[in-house]
C-alpha positions in Angstrom: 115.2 106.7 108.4 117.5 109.4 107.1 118.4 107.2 103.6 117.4 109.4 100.6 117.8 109.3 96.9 117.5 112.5 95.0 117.5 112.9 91.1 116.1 115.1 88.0 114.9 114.3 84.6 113.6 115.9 81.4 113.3 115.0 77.8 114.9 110.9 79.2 111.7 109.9 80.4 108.9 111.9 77.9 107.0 110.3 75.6 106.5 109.8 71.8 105.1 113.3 72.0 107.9 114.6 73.6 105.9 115.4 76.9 106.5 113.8 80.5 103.0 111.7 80.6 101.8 109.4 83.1 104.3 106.8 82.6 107.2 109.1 82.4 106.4 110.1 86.5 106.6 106.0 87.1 109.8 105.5 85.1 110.6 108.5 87.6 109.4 106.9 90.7 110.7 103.5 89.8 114.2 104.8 89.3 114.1 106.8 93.0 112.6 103.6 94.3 115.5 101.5 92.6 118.1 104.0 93.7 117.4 103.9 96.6 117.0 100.2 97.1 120.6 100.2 95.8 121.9 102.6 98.5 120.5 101.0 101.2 121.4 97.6 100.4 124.0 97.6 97.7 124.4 94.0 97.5 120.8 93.0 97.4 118.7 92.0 94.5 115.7 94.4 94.7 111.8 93.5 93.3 109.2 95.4 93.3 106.0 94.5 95.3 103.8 97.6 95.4 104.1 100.6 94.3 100.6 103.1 95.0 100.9 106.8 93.0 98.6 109.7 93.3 99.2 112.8 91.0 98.5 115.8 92.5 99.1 118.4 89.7 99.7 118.6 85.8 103.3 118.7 83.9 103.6 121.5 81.5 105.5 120.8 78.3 109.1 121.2 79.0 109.1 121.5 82.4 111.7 119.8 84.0 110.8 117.3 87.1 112.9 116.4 90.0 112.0 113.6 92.9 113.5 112.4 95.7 112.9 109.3 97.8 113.0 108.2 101.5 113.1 105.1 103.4 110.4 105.1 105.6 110.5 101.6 107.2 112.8 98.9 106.9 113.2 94.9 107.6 116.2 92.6 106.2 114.1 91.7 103.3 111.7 94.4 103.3 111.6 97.9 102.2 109.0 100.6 102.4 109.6 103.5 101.2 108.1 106.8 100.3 108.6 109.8 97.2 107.2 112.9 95.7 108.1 114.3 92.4 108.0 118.3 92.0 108.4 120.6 88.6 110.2 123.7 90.6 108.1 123.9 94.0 104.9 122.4 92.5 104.0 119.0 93.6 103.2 116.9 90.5 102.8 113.1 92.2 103.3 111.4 95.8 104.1 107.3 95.6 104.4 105.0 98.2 106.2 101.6 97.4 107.2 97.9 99.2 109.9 96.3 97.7 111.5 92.8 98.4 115.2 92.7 98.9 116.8 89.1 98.1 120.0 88.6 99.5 
């Protein structure tokens, strides 16, 4: 599928210690996921069924991260989609995700 969802974030997603942890990257992931749930079916309400995450490489503190997300399968109520998540050209974490799309 050619849908994608592309956005950056920085100091909006770290934590109390001011660095992008763990749970920053799925606050990442679930806003490409929910972005692109929204472009692809505007009118739907989206829910989360799965979403699988692998990091593949530490965040440095201050670095800024960018991800970007792609339909990779699609049904009328069903979405499966795929995203990475990069600081410049390094790969931080790859996620996989299903969502349900209630129309």
């Amino acid at each position: 599928m050619t849908d994608r969802f592309e956005l950056s974030a920085g100091a909006d997603i770290a934590g109390p210690s001011g660095q992008i942890d763990d749970g920053g990257v799925m606050t990442l992931f679930t806003r490409l996921f929910e972005g692109l749930t929204k472009a692809h079916a505007p009118d739907a309400v989206s829910r989360a069924l799965s979403i699988n995450c692998d990091f593949v490489g530490p965040i440095e503190p201050g670095e800024t991260l960018t991800g970007q997300a792609q339909v990779t399968r699609a049904t009328r109520s069903v979405m499966f989609m795929s995203a990475e998540i990069k600081a410049g050209s390094r790969f931080i974490a790859t996620a996989n995700a299903v969502y349900k799309l209630l129309v």
